[in-house]
N, C-alpha and C positions, 0 to 999 in steps of 0.2 A: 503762452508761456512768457514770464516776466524775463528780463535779461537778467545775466548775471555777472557776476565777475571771476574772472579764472585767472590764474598765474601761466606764465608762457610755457613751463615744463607739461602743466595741464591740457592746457591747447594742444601742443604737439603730442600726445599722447592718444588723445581725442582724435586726431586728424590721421595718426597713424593706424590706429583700429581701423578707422571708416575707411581707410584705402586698401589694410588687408580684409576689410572684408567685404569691397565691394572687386578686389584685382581678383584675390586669390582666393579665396572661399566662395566665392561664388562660383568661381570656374571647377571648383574639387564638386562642391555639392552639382552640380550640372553634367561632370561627367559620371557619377554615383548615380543618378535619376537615367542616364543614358544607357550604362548598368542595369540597370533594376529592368528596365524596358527591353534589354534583350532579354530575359531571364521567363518571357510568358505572361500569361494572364496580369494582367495589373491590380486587378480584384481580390486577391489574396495574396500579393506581392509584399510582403514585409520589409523588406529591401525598400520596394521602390514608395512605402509609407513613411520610412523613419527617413529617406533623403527629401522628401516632399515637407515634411516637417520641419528638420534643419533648414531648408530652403526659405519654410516662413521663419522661421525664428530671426535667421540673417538677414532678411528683408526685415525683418522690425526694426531690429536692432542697428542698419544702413539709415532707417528711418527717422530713430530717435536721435542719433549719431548725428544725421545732417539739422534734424531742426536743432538740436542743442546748439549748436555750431552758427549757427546763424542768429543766436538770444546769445552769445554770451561777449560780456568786453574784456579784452587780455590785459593785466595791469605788469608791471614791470614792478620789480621790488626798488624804486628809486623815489622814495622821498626828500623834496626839498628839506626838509628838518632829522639832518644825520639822527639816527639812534635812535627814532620814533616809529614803531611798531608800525608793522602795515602788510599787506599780502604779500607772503614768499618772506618772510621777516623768520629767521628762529629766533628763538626767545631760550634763554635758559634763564630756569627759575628754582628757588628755593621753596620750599614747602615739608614742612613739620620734619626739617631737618635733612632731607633728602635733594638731591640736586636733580631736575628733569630737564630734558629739553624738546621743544614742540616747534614745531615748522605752520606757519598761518597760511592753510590753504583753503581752495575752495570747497564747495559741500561736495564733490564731485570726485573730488581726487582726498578728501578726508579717509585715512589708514588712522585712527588713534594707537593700535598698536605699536607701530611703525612712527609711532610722535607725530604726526600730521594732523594736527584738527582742525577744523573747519571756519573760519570767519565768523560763521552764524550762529557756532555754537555757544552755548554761555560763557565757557573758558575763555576763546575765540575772542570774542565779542569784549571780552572783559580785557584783555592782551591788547587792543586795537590803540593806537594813537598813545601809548603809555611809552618809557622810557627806562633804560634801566635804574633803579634804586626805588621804581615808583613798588607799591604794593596797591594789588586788588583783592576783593574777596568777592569770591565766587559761590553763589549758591548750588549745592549739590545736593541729591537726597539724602544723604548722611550728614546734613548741618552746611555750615558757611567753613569756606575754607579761602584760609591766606597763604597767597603765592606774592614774594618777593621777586622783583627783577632785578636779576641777578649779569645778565649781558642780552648783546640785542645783536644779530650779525642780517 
């Protein structure tokens, strides 16, 4: 896995999953299998299948958790150069007369709903190191489209 870059809200988010679900979902899903084990035969035990299941899912999931966590570098939104786009940067911007605003996060914690896109995305990528008043255009499937920067926090 290549490293990556994360913003510190993303890390801890990251860090807080992996510790409920290595505290406390582990210990639910373990007394649910203990469950299922007084209940008889094992062999047709549906109980004691769907907690054995959750069990690996958690265990994958603990797993992806910690290698991610160990590939990625946390950046701080503090650029030497006030007002220059950069991770954890929002951006509001003008576009075919509409005013938006997008927060530059990792691929990881990307919500584009939610205005969070991704670093790596086109938009992303285009938003990176720019400043307000700059204008970029961005290729979409629906043609090239111009976004103005409009403020940079």
């Amino acid at each position: 896995m290549n490293e990556q870059i994360i913003t510190r809200e993303g890390y801890n988010k990251l860090v807080e999953e992996l510790n409920y679900l290595s505290n406390t979902r582990r210990k639910e899903i373990a007394e649910r299998i203990e469950r299922a084990k007084e209940l008889g035969d094992l062999s047709e035990n549906a109980e004691y299948s769907e907690a054995k299941d959750a069990q690996a899912l958690n265990e994958g999931r603990i797993l992806e958790l910690s290698n991610t966590l160990k590939n990625v570098t946390v950046v701080e939104n503090s650029s030497g150069d006030k007002g220059k786009i950069d991770m954890g940067s929002i951006v509001k911007v003008s576009c075919n007369g509409q005013e938006k605003e997008y927060e530059i996060v990792s691929f990881n914690e990307a919500d584009p709903i939610n205005g969070k896109i991704s670093n790596e995305s086109p938009l992303g990528m285009a938003f990176l190191n720019r400043k307000k008043g700059d204008e970029v255009i961005v290729e979409t499937p629906r043609g090239e489209v111009k976004y103005k920067i409009i403020g940079v926090k």
